[in-house]
C-alpha positions in Angstrom: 137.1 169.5 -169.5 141.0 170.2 -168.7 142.9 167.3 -167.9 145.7 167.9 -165.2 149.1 167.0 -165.6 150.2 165.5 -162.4 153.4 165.8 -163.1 153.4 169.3 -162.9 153.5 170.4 -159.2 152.3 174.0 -160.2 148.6 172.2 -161.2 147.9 171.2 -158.0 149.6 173.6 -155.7 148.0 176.5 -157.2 144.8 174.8 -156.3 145.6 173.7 -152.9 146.9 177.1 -152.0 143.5 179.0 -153.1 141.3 176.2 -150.6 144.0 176.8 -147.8 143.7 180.5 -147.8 139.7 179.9 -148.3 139.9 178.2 -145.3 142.0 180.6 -143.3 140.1 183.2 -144.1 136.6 181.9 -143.2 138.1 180.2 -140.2 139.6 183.6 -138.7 136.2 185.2 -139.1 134.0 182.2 -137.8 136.4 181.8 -134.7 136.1 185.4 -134.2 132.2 185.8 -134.9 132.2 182.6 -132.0 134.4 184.4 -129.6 132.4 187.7 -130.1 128.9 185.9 -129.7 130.0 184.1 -126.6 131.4 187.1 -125.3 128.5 188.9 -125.9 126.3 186.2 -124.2 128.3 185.8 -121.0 129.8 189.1 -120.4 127.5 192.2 -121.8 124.0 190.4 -121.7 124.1 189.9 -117.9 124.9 193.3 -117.1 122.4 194.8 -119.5 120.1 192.5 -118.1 121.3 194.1 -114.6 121.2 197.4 -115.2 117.9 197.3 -117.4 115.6 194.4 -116.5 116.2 193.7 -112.7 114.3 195.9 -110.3 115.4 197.6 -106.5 114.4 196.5 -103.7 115.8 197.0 -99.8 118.1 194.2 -98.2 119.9 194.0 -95.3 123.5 192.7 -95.2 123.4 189.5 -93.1 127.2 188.2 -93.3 129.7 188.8 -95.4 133.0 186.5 -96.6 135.7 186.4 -98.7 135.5 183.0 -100.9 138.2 181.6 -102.5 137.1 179.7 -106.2 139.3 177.3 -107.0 137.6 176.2 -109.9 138.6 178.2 -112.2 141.7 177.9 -114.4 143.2 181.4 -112.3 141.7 180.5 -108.7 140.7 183.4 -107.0 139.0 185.6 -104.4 135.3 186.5 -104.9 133.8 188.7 -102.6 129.7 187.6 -101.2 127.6 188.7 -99.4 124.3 187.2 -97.6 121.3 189.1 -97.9 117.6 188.6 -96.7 114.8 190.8 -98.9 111.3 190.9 -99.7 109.6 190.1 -102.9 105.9 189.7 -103.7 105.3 188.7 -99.6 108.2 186.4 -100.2 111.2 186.8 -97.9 114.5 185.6 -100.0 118.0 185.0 -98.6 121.1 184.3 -100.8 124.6 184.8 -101.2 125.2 188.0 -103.7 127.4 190.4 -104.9 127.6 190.8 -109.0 126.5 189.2 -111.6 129.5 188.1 -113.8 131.0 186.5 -110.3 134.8 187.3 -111.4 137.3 185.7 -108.8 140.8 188.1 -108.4 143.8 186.5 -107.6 144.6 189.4 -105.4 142.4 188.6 -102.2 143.4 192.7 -100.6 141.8 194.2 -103.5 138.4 192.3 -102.4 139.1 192.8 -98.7 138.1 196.1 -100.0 134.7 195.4 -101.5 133.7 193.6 -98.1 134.4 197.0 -96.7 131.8 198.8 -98.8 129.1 196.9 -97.1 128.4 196.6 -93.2 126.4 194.0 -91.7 122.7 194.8 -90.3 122.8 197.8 -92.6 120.0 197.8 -95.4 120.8 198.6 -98.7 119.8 198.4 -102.3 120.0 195.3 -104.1 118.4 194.7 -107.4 116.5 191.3 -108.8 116.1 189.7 -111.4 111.9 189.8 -111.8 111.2 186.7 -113.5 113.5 185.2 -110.9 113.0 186.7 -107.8 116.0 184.5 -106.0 118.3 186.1 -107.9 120.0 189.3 -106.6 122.6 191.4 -107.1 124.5 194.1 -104.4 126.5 195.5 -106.9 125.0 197.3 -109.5 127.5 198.7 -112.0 128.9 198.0 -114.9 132.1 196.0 -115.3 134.5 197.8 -118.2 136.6 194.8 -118.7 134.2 193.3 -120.0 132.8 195.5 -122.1 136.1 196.4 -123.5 137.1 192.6 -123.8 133.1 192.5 -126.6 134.6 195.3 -128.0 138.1 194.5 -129.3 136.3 191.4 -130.1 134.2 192.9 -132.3 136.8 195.4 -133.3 138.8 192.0 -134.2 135.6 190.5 -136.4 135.5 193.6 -138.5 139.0 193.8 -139.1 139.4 189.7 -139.9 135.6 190.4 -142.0 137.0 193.6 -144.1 140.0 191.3 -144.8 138.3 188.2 -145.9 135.8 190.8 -148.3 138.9 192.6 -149.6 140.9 189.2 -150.5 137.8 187.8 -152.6 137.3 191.7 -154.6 141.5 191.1 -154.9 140.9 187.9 -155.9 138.7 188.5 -158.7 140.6 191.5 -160.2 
């Protein structure tokens, strides 16, 4: 067994050094494989859920406002809508518009989505079928936040490829 001379600071640096850069490189790629999961999970899941597991079905625009959400860390404006449908011989009412519910701080550029829709009109909202209460009026895909999953996955690979090629470097 190798004894270490503590007076030499080169025995314990070199050390230290190799745990701190084992640590900075797992750490980059866990924070980025956390940030890509959650991503994943609150951003891309609902919309393929949207787009592939909820089902049409006819509603009529009831009312419509402009809400302002203040409880987010940007407050914003968040278009709704209140719709009545039908599911199963079960009427549903409920305040809708998409699924991710992202507030802008600009309220004209929702003004415009209150446009889109006219009250006593019918129109096509989708549902979620294992929870018919849910509803959506918009039925589209959102591509900031599909571009946000991917540059965090772009970001994983790149912090994963770099973690892979230190250890081959560091066994050379």
């Amino acid at each position: 067994m190798k004894r270490i001379n503590w007076q030499d600071p080169t025995a314990v640096t070199k050390s230290s050094k190799e745990w701190n850069y084992w640590f900075l490189h797992i750490g980059k790629v866990l924070v980025c494989l956390i940030i890509f999961i959650v991503s994943i999970y609150s951003l891309l899941w609902p919309q393929i859920r949207v787009n592939y597991i909820f089902k049409p079905v006819t509603c009529v625009v009831l009312d419509k406002k402009l809400k302002f959400d203040s409880k987010e860390e940007n407050a914003g404006f968040l278009p709704q809508f209140l719709v009545i449908y039908r599911v199963d011989n079960k009427t549903h009412i409920s305040w809708v518009y998409d699924i991710l519910g992202i507030s802008m701080t600009d309220p004209d550029v929702r003004k415009d989505a209150l446009k889109q829709y006219s009250s006593g009109y019918p129109y096509t909202c989708w549902y979620d079928p294992a929870h018919p209460e849910v509803a959506v009026l918009k039925h589209t895909w959102n591509r900031s936040a599909i571009l946000f999953c991917v540059m965090a996955g772009i970001v994983l690979i790149v912090f994963s490829v770099s973690f892979v090629r230190w250890i081959i470097l560091r066994r050379c």
